[in-house]
C-alpha positions, -999 to 999 in steps of 0.1 A, spaced: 516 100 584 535 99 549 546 65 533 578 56 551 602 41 527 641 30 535 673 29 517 698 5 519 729 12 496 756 -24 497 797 -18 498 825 -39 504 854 -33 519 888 -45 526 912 -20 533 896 5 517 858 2 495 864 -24 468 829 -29 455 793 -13 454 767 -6 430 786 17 411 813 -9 400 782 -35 397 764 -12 369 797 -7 353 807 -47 346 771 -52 339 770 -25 313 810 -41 301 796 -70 297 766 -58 278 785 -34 253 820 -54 258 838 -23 260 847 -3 287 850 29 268 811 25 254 801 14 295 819 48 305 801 70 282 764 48 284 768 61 326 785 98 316 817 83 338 853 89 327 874 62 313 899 74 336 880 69 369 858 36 357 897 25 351 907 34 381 879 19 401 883 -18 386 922 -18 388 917 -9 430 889 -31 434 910 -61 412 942 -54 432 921 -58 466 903 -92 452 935 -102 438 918 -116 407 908 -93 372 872 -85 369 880 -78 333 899 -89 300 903 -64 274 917 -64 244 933 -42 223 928 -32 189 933 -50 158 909 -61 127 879 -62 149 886 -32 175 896 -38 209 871 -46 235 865 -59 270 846 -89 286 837 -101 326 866 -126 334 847 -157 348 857 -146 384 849 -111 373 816 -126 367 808 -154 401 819 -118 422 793 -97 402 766 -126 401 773 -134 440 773 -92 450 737 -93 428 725 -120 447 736 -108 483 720 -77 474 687 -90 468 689 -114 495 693 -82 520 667 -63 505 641 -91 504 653 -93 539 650 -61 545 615 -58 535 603 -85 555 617 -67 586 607 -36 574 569 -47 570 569 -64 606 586 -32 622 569 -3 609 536 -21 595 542 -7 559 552 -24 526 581 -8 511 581 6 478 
């Protein structure tokens, strides 16, 4: 028998999906490059969609996930907003607390380590 492996991709939803690991790369990426044009273009995303995605997702939390600024002497840029950052931090750590889970189960139902 091949090496089983499993896949577990996190969402959440309200109404509709607010948050995944798409939006998760994307803030961390922000908040690396503090600008959302430069975190577009580092995933090959369009401005127009990343934009899109955090204004739905923000309107659903009902807090901003980022603060930008426009340009002026030193450019303009963006950065996390603290609750921005707690929700990205908190959907990092529930996501490795599922998949440490995950494995555990994993291991004790199918007798495999996962990859």
């Amino acid at each position: 028998m091949d090496k089983l492996r499993y896949s577990i991709t996190l969402r959440l939803y309200g109404e509709e999906k607010i948050f995944g690991p798409g939006i998760a790369e994307l803030l961390e990426r922000v908040d690396q490059l503090h600008s959302l044009r430069k975190a577009t273009m580092s995933m090959g995303m369009a401005y127009s969609k990343a934009w899109s995605i955090i204004k739905t997702a923000e309107q659903s939390l009902s807090f901003p996930l980022l603060i930008s600024t426009t340009g002026g002497r030193g450019g303009g840029g963006a950065e996390l907003s603290e609750q921005g950052r707690r929700f990205l931090n908190a959907y990092r750590a529930f996501e490795r607390t599922v998949h440490d889970y995950a494995d555990e189960i994993f291991e004790e139902m199918f007798g495999q380590e996962s990859d």
